[in-house]
C-alpha positions in Angstrom: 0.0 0.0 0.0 1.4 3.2 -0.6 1.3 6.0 1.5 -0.5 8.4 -0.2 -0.8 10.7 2.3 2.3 11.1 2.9 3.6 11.4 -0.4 1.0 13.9 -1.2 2.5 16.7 1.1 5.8 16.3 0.0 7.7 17.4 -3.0 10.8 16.8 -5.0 13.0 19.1 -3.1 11.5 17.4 0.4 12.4 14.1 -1.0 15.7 15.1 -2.2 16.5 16.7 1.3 15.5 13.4 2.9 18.0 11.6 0.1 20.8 13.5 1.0 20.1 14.0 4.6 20.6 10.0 4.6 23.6 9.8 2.2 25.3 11.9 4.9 23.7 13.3 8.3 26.6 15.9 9.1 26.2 17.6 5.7 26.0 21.5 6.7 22.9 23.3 6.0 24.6 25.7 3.8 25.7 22.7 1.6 22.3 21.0 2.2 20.5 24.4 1.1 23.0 24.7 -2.2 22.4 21.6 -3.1 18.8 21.6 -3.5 18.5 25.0 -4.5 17.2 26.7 -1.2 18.1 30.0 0.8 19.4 28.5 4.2 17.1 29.5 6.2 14.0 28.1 3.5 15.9 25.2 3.8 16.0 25.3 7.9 12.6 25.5 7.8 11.9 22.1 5.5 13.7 19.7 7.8 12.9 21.3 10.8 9.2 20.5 9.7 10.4 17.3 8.1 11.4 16.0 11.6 8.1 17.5 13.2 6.2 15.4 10.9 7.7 12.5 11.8 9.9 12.1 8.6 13.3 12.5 9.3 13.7 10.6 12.5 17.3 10.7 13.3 20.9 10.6 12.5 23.0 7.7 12.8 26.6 6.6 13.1 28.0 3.5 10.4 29.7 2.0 13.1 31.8 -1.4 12.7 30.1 -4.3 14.8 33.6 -5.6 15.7 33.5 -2.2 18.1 31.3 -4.2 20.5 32.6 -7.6 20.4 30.4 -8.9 17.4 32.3 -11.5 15.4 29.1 -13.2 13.7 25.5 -12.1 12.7 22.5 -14.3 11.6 19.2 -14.4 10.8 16.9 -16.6 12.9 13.6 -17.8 11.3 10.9 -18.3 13.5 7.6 -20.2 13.7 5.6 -19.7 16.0 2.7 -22.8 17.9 -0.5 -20.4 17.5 -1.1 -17.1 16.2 -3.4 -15.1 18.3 -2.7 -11.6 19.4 -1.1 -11.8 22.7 1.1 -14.6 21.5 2.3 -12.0 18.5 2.7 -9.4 21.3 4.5 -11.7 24.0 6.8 -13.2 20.9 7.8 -9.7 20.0 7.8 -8.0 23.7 10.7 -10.8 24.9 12.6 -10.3 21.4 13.2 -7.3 21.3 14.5 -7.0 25.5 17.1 -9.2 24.3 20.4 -7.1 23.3 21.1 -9.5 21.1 17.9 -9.1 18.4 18.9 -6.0 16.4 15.9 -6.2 14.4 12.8 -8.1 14.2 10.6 -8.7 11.2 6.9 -10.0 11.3 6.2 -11.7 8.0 3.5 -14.2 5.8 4.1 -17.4 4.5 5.6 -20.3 6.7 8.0 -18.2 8.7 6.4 -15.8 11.3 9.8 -14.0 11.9 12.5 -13.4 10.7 15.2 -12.3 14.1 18.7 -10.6 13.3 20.9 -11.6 15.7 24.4 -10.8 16.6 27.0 -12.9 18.3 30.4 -12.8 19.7 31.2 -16.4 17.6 29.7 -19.3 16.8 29.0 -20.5 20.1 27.8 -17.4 21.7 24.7 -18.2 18.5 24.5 -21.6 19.1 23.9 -20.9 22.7 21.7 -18.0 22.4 19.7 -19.6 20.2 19.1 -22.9 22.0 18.4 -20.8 25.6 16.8 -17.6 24.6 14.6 -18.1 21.1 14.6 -22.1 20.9 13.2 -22.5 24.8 10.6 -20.1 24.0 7.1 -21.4 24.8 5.3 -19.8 21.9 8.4 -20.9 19.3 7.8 -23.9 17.7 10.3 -24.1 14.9 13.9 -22.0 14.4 16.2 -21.9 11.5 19.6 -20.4 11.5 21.3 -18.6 8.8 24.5 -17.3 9.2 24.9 -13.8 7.3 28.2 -14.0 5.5 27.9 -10.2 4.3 25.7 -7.8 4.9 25.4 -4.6 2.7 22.1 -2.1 2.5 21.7 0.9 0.7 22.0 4.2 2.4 18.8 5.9 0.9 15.4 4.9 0.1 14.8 4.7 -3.6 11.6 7.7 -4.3 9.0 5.7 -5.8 7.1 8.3 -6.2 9.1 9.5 -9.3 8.1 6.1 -11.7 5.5 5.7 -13.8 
């Protein structure tokens, strides 16, 4: 579904501010303002209303996992027995308290979740796995796949530019 009400109330130049705003978070406003063709303070005003709104929700540092100890990272598919509402809510409440679950997606098909998890080694997983997702009473069936590489792109692509 696309969120046409969203996309309705912003333009190119809001978009474009949001692309490079996520490209690179320290960029200046002067820079930001030249490069999209704004007075600074015009430009002030867009993503100070851009972040009232809800749209630009924060800057963040690339940092290198090893920095905290991580030497392995997986993704942990997750099935759970029954699907009511407060099972959903307890699955999600208990995976997300745990510092190891850095993100936690709630899918269709055979595989309610899908759990990236971080690890010291391979051991640290295994064990993590087996005591704090396996012995969960609403978790019926995990799979483990270690992530070898993991690269993402910086900036949303705006969809609201095709056809």
């Amino acid at each position: 579904m696309r969120p046409d009400h969203v996309t309705a109330t912003i333009d190119r130049i809001d978009r474009r501010i949001l692309a490079l705003l996520a490209e690179d978070a320290r960029i200046t406003n002067k820079e930001l303002a030249e490069r999209v063709g704004l007075s600074q303070s015009a430009c002030l005003e867009r993503v100070r209303r851009l972040r009232e709104r809800g749209l630009l929700r924060g800057a963040h540092a690339d940092v290198d996992p090893a920095a905290f100890g991580i030497g392995v990272q997986a993704l942990v598919s997750v099935q759970l027995r029954r699907h009511t509402r407060s099972t959903v809510m307890r699955f999600e409440k208990t995976a997300l308290e745990l510092p190891q679950v850095m993100a936690l997606y709630h899918l269709t098909g055979r595989t309610d979740y899908l759990v990236h998890v971080v690890a010291q080694d391979m051991d640290h997983l295994r064990d993590f796995t087996l005591d704090a997702i396996t012995s969960l009473p609403d978790v019926s069936r995990v799979e483990t796949s270690l992530i070898y590489r993991a690269m993402k792109k910086e900036v949303w692509p705006d969809l609201t530019e095709e056809d």
